[in-house]
C-alpha positions as CSV (number, residue, x, y, z in Angstrom):
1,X,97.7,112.3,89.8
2,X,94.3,113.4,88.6
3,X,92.1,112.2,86.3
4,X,89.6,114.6,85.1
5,X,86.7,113.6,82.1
6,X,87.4,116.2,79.8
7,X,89.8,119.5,78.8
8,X,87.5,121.5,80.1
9,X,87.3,119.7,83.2
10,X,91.1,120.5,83.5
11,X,90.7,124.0,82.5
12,X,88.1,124.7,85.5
13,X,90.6,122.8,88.1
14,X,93.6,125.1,86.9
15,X,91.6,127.8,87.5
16,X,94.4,130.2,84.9
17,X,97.3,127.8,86.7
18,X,99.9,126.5,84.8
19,X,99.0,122.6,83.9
20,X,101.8,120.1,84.2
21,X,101.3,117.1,82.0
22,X,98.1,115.5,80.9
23,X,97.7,112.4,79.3
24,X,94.5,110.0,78.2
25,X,93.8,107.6,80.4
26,X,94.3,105.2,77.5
27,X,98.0,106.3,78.0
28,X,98.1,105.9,81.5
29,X,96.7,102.4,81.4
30,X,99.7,101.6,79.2
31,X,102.3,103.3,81.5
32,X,100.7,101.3,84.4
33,X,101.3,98.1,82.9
34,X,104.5,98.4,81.7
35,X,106.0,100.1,84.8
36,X,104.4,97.0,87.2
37,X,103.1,93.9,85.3
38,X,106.3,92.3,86.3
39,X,105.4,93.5,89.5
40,X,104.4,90.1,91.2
41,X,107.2,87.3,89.2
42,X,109.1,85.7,92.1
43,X,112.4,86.9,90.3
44,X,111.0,90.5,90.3
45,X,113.8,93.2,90.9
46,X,112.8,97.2,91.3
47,X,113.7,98.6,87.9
48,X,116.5,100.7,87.4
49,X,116.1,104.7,87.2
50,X,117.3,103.6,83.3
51,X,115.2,101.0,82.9
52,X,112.0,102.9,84.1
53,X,113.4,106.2,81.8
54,X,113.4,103.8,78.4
55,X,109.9,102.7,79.1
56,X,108.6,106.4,79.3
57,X,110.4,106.7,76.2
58,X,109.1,103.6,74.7
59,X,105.8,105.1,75.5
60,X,106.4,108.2,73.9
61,X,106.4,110.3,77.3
62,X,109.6,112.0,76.1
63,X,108.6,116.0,77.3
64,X,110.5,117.6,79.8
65,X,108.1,116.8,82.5
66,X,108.6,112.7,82.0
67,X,112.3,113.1,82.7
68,X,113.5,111.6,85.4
69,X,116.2,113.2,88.1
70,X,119.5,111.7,87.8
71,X,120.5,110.5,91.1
């Protein structure tokens, strides 16, 4: 993970490479909480590969590149 302050920022880095996914840091802050802010309950379990798939979805991080391998 990168965070970069700008497009062009990102644009310079690639340097004409293909760019994976980029997301605001808004975004990110959102997909931070919701994959740990259970993270510390006594009765905390690691999420399921299902589990951690619907809350990408919930979060609108439905592109390819936010799919997550089957195991």
């Amino acid at each position: 993970m990168n965070l970069f302050r700008s497009e062009e920022h990102i644009e310079r880095w690639l340097a004409g490479r293909r760019p994976g996914a980029t997301i605001p840091v808004e975004k990110l802050s959102e997909l931070a909480h919701a994959w740990w802010s259970d993270r510390l309950s006594p009765s905390w379990q690691p999420h399921s590969r299902d589990e951690n798939q619907a809350i990408l979805e919930r979060l609108g991080l439905t592109a390819a590149f936010w799919r997550l391998p089957n195991p």
